[in-house]
C-alpha positions as a printed NumPy array, in Angstrom:
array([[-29.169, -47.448,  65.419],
       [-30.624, -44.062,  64.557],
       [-27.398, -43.073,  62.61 ],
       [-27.554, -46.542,  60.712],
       [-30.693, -45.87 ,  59.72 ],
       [-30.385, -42.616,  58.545],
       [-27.063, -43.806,  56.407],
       [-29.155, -46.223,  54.954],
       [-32.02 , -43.797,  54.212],
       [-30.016, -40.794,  52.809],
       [-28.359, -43.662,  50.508],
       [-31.518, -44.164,  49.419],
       [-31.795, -48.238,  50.694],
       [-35.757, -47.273,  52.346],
       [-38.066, -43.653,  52.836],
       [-38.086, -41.767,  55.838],
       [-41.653, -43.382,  56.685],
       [-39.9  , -47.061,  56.449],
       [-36.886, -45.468,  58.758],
       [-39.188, -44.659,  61.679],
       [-41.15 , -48.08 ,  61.358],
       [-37.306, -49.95 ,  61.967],
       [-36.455, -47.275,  64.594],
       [-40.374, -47.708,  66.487],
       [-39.839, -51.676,  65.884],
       [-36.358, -51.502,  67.3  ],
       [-37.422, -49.025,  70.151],
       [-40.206, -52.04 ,  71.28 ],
       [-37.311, -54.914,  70.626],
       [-35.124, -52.775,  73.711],
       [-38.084, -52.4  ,  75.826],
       [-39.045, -55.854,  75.516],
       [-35.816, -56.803,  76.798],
       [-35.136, -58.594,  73.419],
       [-31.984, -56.095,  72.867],
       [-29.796, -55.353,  76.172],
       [-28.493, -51.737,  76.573],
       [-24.607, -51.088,  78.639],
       [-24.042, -47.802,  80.445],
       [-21.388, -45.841,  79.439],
       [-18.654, -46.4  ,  81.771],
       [-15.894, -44.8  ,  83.304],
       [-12.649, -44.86 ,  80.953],
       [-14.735, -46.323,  77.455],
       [-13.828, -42.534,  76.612],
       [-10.147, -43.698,  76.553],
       [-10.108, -46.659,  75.84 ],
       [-11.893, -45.89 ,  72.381],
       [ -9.007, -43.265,  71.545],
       [ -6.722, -46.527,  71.996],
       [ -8.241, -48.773,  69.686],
       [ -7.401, -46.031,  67.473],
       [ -3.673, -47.13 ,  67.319],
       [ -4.323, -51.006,  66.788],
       [ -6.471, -49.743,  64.339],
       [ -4.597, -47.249,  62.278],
       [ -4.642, -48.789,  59.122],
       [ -8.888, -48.5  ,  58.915],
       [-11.579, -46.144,  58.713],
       [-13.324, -46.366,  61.627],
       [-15.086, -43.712,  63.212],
       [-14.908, -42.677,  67.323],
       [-18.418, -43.697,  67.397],
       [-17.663, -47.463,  66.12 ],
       [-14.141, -47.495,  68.132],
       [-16.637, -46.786,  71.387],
       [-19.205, -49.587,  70.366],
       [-15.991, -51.963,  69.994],
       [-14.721, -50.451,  73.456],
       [-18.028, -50.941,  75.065],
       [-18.269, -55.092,  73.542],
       [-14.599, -55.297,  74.544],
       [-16.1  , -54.097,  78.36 ],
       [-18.709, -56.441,  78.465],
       [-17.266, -58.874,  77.409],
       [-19.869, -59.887,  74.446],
       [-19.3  , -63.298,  72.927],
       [-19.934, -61.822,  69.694],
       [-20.362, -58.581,  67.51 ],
       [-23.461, -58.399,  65.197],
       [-22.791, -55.628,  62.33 ],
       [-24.046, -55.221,  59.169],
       [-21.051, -52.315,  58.939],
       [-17.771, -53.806,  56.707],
       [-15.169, -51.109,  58.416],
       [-16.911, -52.143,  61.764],
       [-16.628, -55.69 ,  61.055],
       [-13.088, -55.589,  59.78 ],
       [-12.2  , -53.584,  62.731],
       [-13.588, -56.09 ,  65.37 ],
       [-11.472, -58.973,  63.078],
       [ -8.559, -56.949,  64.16 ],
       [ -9.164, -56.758,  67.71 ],
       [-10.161, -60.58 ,  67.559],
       [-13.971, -59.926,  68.909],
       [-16.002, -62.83 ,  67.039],
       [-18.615, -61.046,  64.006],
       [-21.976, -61.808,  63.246],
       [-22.15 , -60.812,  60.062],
       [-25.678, -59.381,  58.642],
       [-24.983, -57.122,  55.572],
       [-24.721, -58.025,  52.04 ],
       [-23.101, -61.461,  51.661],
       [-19.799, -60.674,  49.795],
       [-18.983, -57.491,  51.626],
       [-17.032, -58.875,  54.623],
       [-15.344, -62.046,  54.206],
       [-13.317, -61.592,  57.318],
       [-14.829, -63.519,  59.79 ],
       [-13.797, -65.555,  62.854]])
């Protein structure tokens, strides 16, 4: 979250002040158990460097192939991204997107 947020504030979307408002309100969402947190297991290292050859043909980063690795682990029911490479990338590896950035920059989804 803090590297989406300081994407979004170094492209200008919101100041620094609104940044750490999101961050402190996201900070309280995870302690209030509204927001679940996964350890880092065993193997996600690897099985991140993977997804690298299904996904080939993208952009994706290693720090977006481990949150797909680590949703792939769990088994979540759906990934929420506001992230078009991320999105497109979890299309690939069929994991279900819920879709919360602009409306016509993802039209991928399943």
């Amino acid at each position: 979250m803090a590297t989406l947020l300081g994407r979004r504030c170094r492209e200008g979307n919101f100041d620094p002040e609104m940044e750490a408002r999101i961050f402190s309100a996201f900070q309280e969402d995870v302690r209030n158990g509204y927001l679940l947190r996964h350890p880092f297991l065993e193997g996600l290292s690897e099985a991140a460097l993977l997804m690298c050859v299904q996904l080939s043909r993208t952009a994706i980063c290693i720090l977006d192939l481990l949150h797909l690795a680590i949703a792939r682990e769990i088994q979540a029911d759906v990934l929420a991204t506001a992230d078009r490479i991320m999105a497109e990338a979890a299309a690939i590896l069929d994991l279900r997107v819920a879709w919360f950035g602009s409306r016509n920059s993802f039209t991928k989804k399943r």
